[in-house]
N, C-alpha and C positions, 0 to 999 in steps of 0.2 A: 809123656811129659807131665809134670806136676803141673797142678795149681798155679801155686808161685811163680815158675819160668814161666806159665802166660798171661798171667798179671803183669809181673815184671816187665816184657815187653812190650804191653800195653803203656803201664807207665812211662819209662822211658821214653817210648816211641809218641807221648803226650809232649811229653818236657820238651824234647828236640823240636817238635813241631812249632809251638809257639811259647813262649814268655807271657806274650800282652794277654793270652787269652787266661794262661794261667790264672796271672796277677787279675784277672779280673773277677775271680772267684774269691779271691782273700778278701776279706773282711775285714776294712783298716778300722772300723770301729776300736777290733780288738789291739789296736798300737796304746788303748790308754792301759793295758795288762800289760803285753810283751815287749812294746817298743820297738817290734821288728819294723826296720825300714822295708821301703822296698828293694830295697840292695840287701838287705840280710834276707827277704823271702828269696830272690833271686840264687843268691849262694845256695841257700838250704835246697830249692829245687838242683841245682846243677848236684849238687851231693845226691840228691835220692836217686839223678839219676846215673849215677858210679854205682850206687849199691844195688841197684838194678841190674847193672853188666854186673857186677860180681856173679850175684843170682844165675843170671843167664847164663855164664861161663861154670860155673860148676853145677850145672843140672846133670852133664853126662860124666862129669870125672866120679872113679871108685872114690873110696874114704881114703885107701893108700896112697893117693894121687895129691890130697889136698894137706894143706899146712895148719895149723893149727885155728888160724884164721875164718881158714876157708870151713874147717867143720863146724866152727863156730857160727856162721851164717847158715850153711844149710841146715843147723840145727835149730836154730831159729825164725827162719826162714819167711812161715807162716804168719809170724805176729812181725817180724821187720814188715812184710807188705801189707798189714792192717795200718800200719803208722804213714806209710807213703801215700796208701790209702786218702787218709783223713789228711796229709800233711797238702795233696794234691786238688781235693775240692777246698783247702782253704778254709778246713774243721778245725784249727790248732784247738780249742777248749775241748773237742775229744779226746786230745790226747792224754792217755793215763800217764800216772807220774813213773808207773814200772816201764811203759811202753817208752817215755822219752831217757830214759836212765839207761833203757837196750838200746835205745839207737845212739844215744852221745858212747858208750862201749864198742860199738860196731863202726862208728865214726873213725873216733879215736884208732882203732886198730887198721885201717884201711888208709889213714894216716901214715901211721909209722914204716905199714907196706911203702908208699910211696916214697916217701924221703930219700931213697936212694934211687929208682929206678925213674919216676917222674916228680920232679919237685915242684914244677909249675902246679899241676894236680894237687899236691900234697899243702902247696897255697893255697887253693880254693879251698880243699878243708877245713883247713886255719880258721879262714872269714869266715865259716859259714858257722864252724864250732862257735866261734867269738858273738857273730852279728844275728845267727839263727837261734842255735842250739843254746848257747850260751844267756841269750837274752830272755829264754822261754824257763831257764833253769831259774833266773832271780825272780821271775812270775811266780815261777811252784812253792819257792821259800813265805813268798809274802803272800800267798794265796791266801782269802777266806780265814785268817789269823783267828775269828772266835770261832769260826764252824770247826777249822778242824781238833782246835782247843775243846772243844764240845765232844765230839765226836770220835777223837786219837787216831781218827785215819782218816788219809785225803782223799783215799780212793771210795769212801765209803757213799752208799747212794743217795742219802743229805746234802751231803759236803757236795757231790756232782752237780743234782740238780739248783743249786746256788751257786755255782760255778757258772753253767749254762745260764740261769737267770740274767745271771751278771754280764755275761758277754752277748747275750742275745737279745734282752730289754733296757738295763742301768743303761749298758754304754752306745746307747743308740738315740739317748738323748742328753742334752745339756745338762739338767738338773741328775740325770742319775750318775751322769759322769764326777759332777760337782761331791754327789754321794758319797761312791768311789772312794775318791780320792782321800774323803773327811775320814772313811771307815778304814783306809790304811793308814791313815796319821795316827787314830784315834787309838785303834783297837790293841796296839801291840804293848801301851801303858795301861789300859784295862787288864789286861792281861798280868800284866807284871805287878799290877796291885791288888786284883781281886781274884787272879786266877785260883789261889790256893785256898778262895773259901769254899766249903760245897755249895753255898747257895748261891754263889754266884752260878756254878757249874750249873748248879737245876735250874735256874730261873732264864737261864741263858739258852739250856736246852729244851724247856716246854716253848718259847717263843721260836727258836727255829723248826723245832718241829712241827708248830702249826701252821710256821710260814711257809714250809718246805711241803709239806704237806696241800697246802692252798694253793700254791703255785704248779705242783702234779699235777690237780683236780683241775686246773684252769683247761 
């Protein structure tokens, strides 16, 4: 048996177990980012664990066996259960912007499987698309507006570690929450008046560098 079929049943066999215990690894700090309630973490676990059985159900079928669907999860398999992973200790700021893009793909198609066979199911997708996935998607648009303006990628190891700053220190108190808040009002008309000077670009980029930097070293 792979890897992932005994991941997968571990997770799963988590999720079934309990809720409360889950939810109590999430970090509602991070609702001032994603907004997810506890009803959209809920949904989003009840999904990872559907993608879990998928997992588990096509460990032994051939390639001939499976739908287009299905070779599309075991081909990705490994990185779907890095995301369950992270999504299950209640890490959402680890999740990469590639990793939640394969899971709302894998979602989605798991989805439209359902619609005719279980449509109850293919409701809970729905919500969880809408209240999880969906909620964590308007988070990545607004993310860090001058880091990744600085940098031209979200994934990049700067833009991360301000990421993690932000949800592990800013939003764990009043005043950084307060911050926050000023730096996504602020920044997205900074941008749109001075983005296209270079010196805005450099001066903007030796300050998070030092600060990106200083905050590593910590």
């Amino acid at each position: 048996m792979s890897k992932a079929y005994d991941k997968a049943i571990i997770i799963r066999d988590e999720i079934q177990k309990s809720y409360d215990h889950l939810k109590a690894h999430y970090d509602y700090s991070q609702k001032e980012v994603y907004g997810i309630t506890d009803k959209g973490y809920s949904f989003g676990l009840l999904t990872a664990g559907l993608i879990c059985t998928q997992i588990i159900e096509l460990e032994d079928m051939a390639d001939y066996e499976m739908n287009a669907y299905g070779r599309k999860i075991k081909a990705n398999q490994d990185q779907i259960i890095t995301v369950l992973e992270k999504l299950l200790n209640g890490n959402l700021s680890e999740i990469l912007y590639q990793e939640h893009q394969l899971m709302i793909t894998t979602i989605k198609g798991l989805e439209a499987l359902s619609l005719k066979e279980a449509p109850k199911i293919a409701g809970v997708i729905r919500v969880s698309l809408k209240q999880f996935y969906g909620k964590m998607d308007k988070a990545y648009l607004k993310s860090c507006y001058i880091a990744t303006y600085v940098y031209r990628d979200y994934e990049s190891a700067q833009v991360a570690t301000l990421r993690k700053f932000r949800d592990k220190v800013l939003l764990k108190r009043s005043t950084g929450k307060l911050f926050v808040k000023l730096y996504y009002t602020i920044s997205p008309y900074l941008i749109r008046l001075f983005g296209k000077y270079h010196i805005f670009h450099k001066a903007s980029k030796m300050m998070l560098d030092a600060f990106a930097s200083k905050v590593t070293n910590k």
